[in-house]
PyMOL commands that place a pseudoatom at each C-alpha (Angstrom):
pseudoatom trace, name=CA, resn=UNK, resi=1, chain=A, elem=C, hetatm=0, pos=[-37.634, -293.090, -43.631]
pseudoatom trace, name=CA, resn=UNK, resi=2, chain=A, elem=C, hetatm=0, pos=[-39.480, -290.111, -42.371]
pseudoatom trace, name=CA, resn=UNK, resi=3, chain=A, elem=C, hetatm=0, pos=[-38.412, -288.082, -44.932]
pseudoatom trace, name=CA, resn=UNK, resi=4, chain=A, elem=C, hetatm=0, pos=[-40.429, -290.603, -47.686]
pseudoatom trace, name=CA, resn=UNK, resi=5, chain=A, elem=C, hetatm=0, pos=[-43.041, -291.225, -45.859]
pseudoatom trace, name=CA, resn=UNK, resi=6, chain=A, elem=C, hetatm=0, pos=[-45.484, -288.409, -47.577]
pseudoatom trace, name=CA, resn=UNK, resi=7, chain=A, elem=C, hetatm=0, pos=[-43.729, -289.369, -50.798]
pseudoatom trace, name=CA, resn=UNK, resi=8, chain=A, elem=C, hetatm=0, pos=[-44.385, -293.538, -50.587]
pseudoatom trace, name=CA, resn=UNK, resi=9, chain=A, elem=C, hetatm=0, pos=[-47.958, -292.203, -49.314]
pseudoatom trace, name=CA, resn=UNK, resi=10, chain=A, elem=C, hetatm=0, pos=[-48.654, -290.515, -52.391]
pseudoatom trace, name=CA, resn=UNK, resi=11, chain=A, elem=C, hetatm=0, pos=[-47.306, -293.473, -54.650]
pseudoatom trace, name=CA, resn=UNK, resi=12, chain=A, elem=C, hetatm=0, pos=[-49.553, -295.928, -52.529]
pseudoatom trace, name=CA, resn=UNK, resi=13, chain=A, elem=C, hetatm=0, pos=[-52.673, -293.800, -53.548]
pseudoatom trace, name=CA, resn=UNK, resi=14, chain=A, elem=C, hetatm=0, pos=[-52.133, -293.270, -57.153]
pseudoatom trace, name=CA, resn=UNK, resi=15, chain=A, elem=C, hetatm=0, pos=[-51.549, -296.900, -57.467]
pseudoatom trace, name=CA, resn=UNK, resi=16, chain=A, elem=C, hetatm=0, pos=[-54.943, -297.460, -55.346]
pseudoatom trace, name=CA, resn=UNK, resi=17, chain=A, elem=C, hetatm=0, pos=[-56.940, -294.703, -57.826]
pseudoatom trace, name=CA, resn=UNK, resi=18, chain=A, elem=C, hetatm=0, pos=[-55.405, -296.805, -61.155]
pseudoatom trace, name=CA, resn=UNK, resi=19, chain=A, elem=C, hetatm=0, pos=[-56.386, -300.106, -60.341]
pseudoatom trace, name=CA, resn=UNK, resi=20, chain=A, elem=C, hetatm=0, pos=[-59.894, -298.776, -60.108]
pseudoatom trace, name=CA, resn=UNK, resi=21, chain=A, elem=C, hetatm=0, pos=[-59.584, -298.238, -64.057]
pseudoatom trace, name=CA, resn=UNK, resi=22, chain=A, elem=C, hetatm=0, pos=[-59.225, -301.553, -65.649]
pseudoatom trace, name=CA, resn=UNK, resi=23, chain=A, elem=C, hetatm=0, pos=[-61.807, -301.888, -67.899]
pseudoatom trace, name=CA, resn=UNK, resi=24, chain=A, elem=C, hetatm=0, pos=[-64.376, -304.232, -65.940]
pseudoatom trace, name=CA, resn=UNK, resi=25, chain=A, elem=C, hetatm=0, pos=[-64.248, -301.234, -63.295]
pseudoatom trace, name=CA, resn=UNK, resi=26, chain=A, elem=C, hetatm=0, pos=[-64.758, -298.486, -66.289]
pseudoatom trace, name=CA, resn=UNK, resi=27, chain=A, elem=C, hetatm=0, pos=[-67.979, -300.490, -67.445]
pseudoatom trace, name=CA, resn=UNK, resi=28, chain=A, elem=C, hetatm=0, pos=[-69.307, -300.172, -63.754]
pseudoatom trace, name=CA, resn=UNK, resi=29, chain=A, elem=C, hetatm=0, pos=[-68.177, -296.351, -63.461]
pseudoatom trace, name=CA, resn=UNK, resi=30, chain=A, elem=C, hetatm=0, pos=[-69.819, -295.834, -66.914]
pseudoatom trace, name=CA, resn=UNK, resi=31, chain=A, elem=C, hetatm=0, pos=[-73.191, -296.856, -65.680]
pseudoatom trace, name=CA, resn=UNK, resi=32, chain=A, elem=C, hetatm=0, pos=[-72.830, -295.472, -62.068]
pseudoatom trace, name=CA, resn=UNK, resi=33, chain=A, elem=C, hetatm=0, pos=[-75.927, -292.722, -61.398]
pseudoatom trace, name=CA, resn=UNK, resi=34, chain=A, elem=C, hetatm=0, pos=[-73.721, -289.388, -60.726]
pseudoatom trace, name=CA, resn=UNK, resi=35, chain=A, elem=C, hetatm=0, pos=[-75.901, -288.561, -57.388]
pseudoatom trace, name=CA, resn=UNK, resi=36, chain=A, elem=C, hetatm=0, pos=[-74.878, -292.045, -56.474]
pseudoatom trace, name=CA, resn=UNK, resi=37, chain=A, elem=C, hetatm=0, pos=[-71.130, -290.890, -57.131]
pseudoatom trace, name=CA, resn=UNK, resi=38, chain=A, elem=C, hetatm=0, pos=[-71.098, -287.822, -55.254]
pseudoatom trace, name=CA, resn=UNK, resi=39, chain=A, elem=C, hetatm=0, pos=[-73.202, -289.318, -52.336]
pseudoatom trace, name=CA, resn=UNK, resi=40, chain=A, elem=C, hetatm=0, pos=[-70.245, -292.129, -52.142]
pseudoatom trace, name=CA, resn=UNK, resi=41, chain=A, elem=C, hetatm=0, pos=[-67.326, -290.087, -52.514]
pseudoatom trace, name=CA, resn=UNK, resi=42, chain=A, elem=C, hetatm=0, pos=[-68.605, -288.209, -49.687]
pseudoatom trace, name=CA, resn=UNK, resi=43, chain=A, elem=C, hetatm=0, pos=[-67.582, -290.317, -46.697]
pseudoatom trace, name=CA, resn=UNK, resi=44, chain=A, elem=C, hetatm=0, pos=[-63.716, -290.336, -48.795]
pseudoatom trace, name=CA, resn=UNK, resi=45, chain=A, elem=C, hetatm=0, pos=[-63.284, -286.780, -49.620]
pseudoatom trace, name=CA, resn=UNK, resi=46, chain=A, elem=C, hetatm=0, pos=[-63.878, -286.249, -45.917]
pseudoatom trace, name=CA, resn=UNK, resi=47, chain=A, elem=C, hetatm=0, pos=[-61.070, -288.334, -44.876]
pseudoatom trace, name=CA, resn=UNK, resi=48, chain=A, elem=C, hetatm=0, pos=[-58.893, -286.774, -47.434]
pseudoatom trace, name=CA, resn=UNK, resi=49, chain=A, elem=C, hetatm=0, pos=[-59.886, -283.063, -46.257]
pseudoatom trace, name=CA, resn=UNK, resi=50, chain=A, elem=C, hetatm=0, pos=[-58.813, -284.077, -42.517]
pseudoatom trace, name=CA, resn=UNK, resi=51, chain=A, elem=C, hetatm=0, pos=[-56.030, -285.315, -43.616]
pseudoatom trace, name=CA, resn=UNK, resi=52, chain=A, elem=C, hetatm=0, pos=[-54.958, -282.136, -45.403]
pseudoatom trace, name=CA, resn=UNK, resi=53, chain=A, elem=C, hetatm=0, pos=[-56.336, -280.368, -42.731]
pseudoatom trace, name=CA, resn=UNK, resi=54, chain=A, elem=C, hetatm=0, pos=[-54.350, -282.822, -40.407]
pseudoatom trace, name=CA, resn=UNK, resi=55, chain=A, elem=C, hetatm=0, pos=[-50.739, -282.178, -42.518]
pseudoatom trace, name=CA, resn=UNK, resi=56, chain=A, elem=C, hetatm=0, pos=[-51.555, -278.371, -43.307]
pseudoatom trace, name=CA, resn=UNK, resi=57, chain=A, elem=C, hetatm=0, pos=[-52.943, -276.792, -40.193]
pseudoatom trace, name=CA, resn=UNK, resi=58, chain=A, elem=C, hetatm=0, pos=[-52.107, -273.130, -40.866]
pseudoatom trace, name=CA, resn=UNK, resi=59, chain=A, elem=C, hetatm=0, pos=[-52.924, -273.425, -44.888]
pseudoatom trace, name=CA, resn=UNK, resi=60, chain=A, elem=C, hetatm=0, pos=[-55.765, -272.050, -46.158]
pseudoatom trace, name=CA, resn=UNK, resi=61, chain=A, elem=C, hetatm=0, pos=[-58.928, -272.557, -48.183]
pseudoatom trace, name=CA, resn=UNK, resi=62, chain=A, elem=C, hetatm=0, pos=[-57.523, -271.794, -51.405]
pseudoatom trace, name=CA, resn=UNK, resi=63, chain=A, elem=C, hetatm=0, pos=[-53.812, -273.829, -50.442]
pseudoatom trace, name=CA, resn=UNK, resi=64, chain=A, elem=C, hetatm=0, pos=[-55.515, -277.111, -49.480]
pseudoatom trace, name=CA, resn=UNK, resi=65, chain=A, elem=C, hetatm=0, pos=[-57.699, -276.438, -52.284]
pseudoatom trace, name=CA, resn=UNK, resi=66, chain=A, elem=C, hetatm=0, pos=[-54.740, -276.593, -54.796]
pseudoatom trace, name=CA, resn=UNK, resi=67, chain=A, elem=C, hetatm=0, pos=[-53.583, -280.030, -52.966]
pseudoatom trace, name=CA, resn=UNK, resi=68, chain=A, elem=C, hetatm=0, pos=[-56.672, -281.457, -53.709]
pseudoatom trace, name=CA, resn=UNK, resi=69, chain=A, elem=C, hetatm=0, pos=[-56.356, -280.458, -57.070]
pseudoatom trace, name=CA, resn=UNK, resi=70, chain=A, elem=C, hetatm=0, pos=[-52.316, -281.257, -57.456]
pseudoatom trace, name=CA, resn=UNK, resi=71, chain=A, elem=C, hetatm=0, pos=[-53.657, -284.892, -56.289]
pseudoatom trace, name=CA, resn=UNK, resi=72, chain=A, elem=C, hetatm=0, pos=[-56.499, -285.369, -59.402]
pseudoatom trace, name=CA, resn=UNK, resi=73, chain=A, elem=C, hetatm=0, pos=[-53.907, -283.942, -61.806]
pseudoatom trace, name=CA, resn=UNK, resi=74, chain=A, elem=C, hetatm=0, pos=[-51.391, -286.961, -60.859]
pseudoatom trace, name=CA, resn=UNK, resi=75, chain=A, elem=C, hetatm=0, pos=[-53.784, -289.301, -61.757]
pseudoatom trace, name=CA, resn=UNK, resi=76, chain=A, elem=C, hetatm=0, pos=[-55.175, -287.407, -64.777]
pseudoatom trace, name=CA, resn=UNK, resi=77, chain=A, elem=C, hetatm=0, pos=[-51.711, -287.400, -65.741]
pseudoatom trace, name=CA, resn=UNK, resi=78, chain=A, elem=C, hetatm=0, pos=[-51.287, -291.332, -66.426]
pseudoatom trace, name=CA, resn=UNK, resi=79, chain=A, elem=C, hetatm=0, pos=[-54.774, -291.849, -67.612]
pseudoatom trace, name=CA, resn=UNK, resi=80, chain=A, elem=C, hetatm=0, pos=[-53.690, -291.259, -70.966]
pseudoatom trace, name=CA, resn=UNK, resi=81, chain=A, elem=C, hetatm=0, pos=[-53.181, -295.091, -71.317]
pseudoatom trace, name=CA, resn=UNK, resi=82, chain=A, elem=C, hetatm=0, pos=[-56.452, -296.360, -70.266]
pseudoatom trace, name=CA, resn=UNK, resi=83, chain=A, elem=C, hetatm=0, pos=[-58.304, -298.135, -72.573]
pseudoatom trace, name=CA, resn=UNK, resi=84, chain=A, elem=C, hetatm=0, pos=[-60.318, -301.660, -73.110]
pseudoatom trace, name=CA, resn=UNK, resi=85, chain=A, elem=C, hetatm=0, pos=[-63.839, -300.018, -72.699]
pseudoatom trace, name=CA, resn=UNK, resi=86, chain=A, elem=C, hetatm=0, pos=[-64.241, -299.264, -76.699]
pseudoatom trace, name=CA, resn=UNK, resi=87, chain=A, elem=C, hetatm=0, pos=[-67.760, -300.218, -77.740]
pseudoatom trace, name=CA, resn=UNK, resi=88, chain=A, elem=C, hetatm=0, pos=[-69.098, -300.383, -74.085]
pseudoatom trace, name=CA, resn=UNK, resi=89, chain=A, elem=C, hetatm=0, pos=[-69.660, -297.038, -73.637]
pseudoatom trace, name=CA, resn=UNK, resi=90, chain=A, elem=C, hetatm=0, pos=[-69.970, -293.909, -75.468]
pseudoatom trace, name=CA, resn=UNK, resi=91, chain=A, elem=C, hetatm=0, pos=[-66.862, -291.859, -75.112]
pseudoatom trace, name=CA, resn=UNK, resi=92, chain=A, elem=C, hetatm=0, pos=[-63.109, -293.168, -75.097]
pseudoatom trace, name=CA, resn=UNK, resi=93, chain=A, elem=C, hetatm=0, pos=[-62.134, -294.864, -71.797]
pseudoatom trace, name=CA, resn=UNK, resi=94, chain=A, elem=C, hetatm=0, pos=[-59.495, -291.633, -70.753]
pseudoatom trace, name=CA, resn=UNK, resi=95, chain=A, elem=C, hetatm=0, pos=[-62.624, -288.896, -71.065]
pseudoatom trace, name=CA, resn=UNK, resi=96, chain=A, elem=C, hetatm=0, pos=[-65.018, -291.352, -68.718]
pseudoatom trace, name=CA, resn=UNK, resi=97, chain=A, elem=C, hetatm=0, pos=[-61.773, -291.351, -66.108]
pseudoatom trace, name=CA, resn=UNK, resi=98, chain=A, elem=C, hetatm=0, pos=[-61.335, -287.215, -66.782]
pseudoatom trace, name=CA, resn=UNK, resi=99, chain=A, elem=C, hetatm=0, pos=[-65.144, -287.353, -65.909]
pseudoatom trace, name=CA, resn=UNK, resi=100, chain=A, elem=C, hetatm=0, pos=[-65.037, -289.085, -63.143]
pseudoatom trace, name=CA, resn=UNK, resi=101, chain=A, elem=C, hetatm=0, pos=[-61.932, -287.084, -61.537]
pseudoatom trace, name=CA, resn=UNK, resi=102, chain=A, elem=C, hetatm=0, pos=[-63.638, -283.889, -62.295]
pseudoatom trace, name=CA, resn=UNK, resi=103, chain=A, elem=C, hetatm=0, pos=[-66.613, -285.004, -60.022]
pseudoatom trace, name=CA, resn=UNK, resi=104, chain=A, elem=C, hetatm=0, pos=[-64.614, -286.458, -57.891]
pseudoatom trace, name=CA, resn=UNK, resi=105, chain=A, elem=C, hetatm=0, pos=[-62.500, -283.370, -57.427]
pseudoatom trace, name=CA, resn=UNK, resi=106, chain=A, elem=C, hetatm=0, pos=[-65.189, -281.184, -57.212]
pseudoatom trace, name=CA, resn=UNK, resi=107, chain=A, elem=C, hetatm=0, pos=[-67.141, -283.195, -54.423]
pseudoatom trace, name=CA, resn=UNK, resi=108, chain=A, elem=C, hetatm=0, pos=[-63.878, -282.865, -52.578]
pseudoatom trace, name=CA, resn=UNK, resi=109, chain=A, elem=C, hetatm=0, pos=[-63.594, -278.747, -52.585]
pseudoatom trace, name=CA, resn=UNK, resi=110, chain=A, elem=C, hetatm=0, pos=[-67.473, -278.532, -51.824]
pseudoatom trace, name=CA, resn=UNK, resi=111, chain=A, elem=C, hetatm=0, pos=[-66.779, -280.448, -48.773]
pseudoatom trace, name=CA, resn=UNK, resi=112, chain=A, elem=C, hetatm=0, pos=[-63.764, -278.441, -48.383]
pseudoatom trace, name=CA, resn=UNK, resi=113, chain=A, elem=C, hetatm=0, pos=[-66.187, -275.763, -47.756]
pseudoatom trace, name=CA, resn=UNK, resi=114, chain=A, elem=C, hetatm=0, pos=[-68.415, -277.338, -46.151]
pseudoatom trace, name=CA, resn=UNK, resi=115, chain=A, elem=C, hetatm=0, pos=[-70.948, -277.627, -48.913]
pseudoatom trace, name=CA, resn=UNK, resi=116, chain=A, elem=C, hetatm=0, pos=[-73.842, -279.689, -47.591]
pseudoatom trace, name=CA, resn=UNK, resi=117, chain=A, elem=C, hetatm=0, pos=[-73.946, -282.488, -50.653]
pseudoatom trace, name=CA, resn=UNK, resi=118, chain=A, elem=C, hetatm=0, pos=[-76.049, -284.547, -49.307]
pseudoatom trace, name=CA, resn=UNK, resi=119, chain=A, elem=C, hetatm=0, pos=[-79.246, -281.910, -50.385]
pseudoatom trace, name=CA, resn=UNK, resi=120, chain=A, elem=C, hetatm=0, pos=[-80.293, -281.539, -53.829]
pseudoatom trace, name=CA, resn=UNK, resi=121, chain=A, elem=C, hetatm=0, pos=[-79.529, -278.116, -54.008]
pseudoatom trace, name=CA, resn=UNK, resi=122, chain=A, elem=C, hetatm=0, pos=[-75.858, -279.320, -53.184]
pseudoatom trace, name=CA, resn=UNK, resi=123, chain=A, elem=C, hetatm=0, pos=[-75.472, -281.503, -55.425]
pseudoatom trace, name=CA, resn=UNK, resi=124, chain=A, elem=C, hetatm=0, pos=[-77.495, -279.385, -58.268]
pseudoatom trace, name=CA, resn=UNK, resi=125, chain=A, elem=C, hetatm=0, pos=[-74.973, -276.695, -57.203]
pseudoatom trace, name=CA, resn=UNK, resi=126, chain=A, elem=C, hetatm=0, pos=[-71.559, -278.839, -57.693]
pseudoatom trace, name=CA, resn=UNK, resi=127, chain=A, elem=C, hetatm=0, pos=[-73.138, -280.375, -61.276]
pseudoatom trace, name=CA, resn=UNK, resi=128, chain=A, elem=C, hetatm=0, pos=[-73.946, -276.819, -62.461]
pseudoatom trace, name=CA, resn=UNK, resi=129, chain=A, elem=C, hetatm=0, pos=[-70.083, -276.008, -61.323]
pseudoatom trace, name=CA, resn=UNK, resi=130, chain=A, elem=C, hetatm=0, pos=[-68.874, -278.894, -63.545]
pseudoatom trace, name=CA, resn=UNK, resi=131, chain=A, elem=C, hetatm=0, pos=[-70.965, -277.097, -66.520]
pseudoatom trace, name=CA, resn=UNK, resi=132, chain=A, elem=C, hetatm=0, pos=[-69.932, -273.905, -66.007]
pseudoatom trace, name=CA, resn=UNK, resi=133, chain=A, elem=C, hetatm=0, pos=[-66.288, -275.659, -66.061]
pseudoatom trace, name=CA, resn=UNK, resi=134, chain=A, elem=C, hetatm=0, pos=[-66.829, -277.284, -69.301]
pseudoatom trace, name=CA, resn=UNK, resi=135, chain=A, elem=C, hetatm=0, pos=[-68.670, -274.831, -71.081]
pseudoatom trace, name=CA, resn=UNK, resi=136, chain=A, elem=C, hetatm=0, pos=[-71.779, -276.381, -70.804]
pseudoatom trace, name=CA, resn=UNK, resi=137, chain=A, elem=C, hetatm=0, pos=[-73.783, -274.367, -68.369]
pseudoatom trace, name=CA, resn=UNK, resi=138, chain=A, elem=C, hetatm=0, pos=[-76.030, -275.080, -66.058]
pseudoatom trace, name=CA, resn=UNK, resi=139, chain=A, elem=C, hetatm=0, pos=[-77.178, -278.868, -66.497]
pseudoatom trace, name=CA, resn=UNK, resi=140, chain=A, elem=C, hetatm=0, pos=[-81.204, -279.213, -66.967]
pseudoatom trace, name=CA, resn=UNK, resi=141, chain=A, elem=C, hetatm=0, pos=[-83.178, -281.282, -64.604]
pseudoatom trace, name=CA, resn=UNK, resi=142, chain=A, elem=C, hetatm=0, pos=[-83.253, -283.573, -67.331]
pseudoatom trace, name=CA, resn=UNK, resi=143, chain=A, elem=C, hetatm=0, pos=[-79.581, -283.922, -67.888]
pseudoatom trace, name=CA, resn=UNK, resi=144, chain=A, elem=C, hetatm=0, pos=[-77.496, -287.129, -67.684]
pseudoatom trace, name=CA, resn=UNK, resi=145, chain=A, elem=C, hetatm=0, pos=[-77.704, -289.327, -65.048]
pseudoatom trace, name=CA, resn=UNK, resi=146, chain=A, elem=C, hetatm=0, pos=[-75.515, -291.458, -65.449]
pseudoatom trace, name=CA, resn=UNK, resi=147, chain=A, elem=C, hetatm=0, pos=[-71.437, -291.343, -65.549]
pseudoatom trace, name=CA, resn=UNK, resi=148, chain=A, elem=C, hetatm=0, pos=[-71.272, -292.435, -68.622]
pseudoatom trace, name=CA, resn=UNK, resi=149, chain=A, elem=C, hetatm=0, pos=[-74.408, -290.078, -70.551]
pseudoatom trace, name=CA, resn=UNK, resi=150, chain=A, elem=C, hetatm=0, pos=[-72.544, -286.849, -68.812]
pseudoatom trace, name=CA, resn=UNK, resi=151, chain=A, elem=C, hetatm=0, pos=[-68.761, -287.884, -70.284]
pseudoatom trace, name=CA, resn=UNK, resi=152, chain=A, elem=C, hetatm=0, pos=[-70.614, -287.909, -73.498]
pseudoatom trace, name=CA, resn=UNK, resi=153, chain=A, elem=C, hetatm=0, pos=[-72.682, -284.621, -72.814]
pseudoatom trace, name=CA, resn=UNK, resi=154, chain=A, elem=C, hetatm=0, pos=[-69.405, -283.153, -71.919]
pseudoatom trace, name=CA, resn=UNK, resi=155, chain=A, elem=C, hetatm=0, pos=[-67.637, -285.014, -75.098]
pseudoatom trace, name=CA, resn=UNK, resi=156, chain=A, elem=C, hetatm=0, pos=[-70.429, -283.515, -77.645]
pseudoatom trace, name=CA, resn=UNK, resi=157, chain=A, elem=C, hetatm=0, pos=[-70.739, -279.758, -76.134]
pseudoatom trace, name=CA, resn=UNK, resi=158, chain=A, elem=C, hetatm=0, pos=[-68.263, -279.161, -73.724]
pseudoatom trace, name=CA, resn=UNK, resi=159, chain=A, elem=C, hetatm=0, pos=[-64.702, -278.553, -73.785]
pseudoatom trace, name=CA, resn=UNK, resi=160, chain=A, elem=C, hetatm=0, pos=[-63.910, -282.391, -73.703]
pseudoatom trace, name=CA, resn=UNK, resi=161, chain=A, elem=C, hetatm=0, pos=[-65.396, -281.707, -77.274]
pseudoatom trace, name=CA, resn=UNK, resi=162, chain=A, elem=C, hetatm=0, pos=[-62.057, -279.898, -78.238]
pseudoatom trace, name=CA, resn=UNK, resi=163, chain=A, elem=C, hetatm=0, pos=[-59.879, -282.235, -77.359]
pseudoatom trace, name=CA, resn=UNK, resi=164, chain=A, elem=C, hetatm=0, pos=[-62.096, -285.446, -79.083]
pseudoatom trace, name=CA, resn=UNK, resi=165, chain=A, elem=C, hetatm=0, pos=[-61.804, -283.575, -82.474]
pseudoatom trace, name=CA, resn=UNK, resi=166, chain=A, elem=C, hetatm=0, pos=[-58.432, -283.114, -81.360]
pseudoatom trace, name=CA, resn=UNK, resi=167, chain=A, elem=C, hetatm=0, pos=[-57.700, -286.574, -81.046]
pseudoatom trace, name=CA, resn=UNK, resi=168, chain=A, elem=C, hetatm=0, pos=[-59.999, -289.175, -83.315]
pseudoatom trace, name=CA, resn=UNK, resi=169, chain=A, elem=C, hetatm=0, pos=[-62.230, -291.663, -80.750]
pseudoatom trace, name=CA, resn=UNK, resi=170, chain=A, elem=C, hetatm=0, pos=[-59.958, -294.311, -81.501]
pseudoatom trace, name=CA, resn=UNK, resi=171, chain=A, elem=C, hetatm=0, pos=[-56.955, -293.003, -81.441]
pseudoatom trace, name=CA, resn=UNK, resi=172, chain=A, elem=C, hetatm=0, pos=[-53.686, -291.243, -79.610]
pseudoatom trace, name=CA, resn=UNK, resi=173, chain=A, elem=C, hetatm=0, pos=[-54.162, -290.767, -75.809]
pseudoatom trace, name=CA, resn=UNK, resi=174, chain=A, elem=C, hetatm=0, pos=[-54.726, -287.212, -74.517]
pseudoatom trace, name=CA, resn=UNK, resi=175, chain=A, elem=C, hetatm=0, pos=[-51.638, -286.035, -73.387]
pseudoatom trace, name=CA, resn=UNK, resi=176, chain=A, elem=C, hetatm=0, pos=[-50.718, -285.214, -69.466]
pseudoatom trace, name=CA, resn=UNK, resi=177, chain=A, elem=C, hetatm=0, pos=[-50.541, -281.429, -70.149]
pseudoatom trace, name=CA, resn=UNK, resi=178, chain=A, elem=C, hetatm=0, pos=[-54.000, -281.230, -71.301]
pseudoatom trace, name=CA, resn=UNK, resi=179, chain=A, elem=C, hetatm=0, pos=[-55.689, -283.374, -68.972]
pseudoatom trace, name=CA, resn=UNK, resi=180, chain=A, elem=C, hetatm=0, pos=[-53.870, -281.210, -65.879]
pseudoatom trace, name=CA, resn=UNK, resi=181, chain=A, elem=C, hetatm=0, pos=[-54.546, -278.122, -67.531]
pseudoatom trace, name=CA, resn=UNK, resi=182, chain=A, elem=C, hetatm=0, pos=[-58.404, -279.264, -67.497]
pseudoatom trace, name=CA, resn=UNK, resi=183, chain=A, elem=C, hetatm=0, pos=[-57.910, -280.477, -64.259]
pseudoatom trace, name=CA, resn=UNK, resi=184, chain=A, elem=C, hetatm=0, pos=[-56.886, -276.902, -62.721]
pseudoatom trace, name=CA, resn=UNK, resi=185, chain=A, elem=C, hetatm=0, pos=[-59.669, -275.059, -65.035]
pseudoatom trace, name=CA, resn=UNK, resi=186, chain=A, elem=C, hetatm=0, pos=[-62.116, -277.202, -63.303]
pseudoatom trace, name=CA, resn=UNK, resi=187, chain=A, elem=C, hetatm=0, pos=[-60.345, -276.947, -60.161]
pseudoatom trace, name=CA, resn=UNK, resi=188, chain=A, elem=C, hetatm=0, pos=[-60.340, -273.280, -60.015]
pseudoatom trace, name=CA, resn=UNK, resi=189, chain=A, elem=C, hetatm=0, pos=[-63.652, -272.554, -61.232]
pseudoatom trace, name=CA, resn=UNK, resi=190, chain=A, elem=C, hetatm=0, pos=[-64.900, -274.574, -57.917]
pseudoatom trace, name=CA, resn=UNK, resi=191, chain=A, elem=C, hetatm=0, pos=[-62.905, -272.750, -56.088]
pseudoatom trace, name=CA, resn=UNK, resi=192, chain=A, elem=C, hetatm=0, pos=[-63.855, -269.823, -57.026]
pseudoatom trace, name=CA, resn=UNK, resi=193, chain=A, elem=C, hetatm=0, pos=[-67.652, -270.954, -56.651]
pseudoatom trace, name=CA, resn=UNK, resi=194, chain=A, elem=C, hetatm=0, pos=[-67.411, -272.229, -53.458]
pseudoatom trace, name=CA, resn=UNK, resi=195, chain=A, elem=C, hetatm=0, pos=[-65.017, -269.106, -52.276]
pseudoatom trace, name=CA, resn=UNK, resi=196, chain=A, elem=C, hetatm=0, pos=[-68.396, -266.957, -52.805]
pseudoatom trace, name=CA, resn=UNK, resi=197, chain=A, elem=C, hetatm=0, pos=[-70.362, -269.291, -51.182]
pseudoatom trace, name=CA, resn=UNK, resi=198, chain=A, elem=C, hetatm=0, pos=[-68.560, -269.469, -47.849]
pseudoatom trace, name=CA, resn=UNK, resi=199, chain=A, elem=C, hetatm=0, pos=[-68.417, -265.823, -47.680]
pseudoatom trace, name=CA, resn=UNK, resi=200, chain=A, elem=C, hetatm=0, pos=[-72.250, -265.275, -48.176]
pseudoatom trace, name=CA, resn=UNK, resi=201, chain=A, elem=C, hetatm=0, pos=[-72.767, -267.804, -45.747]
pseudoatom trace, name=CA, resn=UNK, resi=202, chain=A, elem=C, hetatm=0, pos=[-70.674, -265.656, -43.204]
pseudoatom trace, name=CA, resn=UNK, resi=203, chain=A, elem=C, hetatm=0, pos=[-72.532, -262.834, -44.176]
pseudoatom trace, name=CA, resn=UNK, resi=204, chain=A, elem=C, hetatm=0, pos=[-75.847, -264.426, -43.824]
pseudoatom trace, name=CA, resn=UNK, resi=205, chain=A, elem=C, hetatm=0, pos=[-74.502, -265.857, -40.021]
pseudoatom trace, name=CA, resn=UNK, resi=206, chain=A, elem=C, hetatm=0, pos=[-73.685, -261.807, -39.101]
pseudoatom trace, name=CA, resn=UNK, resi=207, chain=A, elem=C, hetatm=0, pos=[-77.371, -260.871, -40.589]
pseudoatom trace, name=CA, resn=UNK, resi=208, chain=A, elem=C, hetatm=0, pos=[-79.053, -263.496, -38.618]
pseudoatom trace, name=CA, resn=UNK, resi=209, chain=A, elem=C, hetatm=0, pos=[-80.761, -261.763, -35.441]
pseudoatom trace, name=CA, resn=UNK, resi=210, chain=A, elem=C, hetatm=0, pos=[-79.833, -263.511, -32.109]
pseudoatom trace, name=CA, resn=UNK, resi=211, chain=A, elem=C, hetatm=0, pos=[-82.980, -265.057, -30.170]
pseudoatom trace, name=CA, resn=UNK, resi=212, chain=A, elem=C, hetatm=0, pos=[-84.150, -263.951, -27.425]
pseudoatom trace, name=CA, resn=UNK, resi=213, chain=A, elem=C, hetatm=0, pos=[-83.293, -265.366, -24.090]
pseudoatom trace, name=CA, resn=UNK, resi=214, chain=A, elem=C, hetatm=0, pos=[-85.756, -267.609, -23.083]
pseudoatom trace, name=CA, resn=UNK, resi=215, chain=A, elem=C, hetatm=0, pos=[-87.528, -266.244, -19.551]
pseudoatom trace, name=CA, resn=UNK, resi=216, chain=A, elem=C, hetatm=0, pos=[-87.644, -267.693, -16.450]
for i in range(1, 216): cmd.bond("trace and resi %d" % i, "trace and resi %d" % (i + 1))
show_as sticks, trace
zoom trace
């Protein structure tokens, strides 16, 4: 049984993450504030980076990294199917979920690196690293605030926007290849963010002058 154990794991998850996608949970996600989201996920990406952590002692950044993001594309993989949220919200039901795994994914890598999210400048940082992602850019102070407003940003100028001409708003689901190909662009541009930012905090730790000793 050993053997399955990581396997049945895995299964137990995914079927936890899907059941939070029927479409009374989608409404809620849709009009969930995104600081609110990141500030919640917090506490959960934690437990999921000490598992890794836990499982992978001798990995590093960039390895656990990849899990992280191997474990968004499994979901992102089914999501395809979602629906029931038409006329509730602004986007089709499978872009919110892609939304909300993107943030989700990203909160865990930042705390992967020990990005402190619970600052504004955190959390300013991971939302401009889901624009830069979705070729968007940097989002504006006076972006959207809500889970729902940034699916649609992301539907009307970001690369979401291919794949809804792509596919008409009512129609076929998006396919598993594209949503874990999106997954891993977004996965890698975080990492590749929050690579930098580890390294300038070393460098800012060796620049640092050590205090004085106090006297006697």
């Amino acid at each position: 049984m050993a053997f399955w154990d990581p396997v049945i794991d895995r299964l137990s998850s995914l079927g936890r993450e899907l059941r939070r996608f029927s479409p009374a949970n989608l409404r809620k996600l849709a009009n969930t504030r995104v600081n609110d989201l990141v500030l919640r996920e917090l506490a959960r990406s934690k437990e999921r980076v000490s598992d890794l952590e836990r499982r992978y002692p001798s990995a590093d950044h960039k390895e656990k990294a990849q899990r992280l993001i191997d474990g968004k594309k499994a979901i992102a993989g089914t999501v395809g199917g979602v629906s029931g949220v038409f006329g509730l919200i602004s986007v089709p039901a499978d872009l919110l979920v892609m939304t909300y795994l993107q943030v989700v994914l990203l909160v865990d890598i930042a705390t992967l690196y020990r990005a402190n999210l619970k600052s504004d400048r955190g959390r300013t940082e991971l939302m401009d690293v889901l624009g830069y992602a979705n070729g968007v850019g940097p989002f504006q102070r006076a972006g959207p605030k809500m889970l729902g407003s940034l699916a649609a940003k992301l539907l009307e100028k970001g690369r979401l926007a291919v794949l809804g001409r792509a596919l008409p708003v009512v129609a076929a689901p998006i396919t598993a290849y594209l949503n874990n190909q999106h997954i891993q662009a977004v996965g890698e541009e975080a990492v590749r963010f929050y690579e930098g930012f580890g390294k300038a905090e070393k460098k800012s730790e060796r620049r640092r002058p050590e205090r004085p000793e106090a006297q006697a």
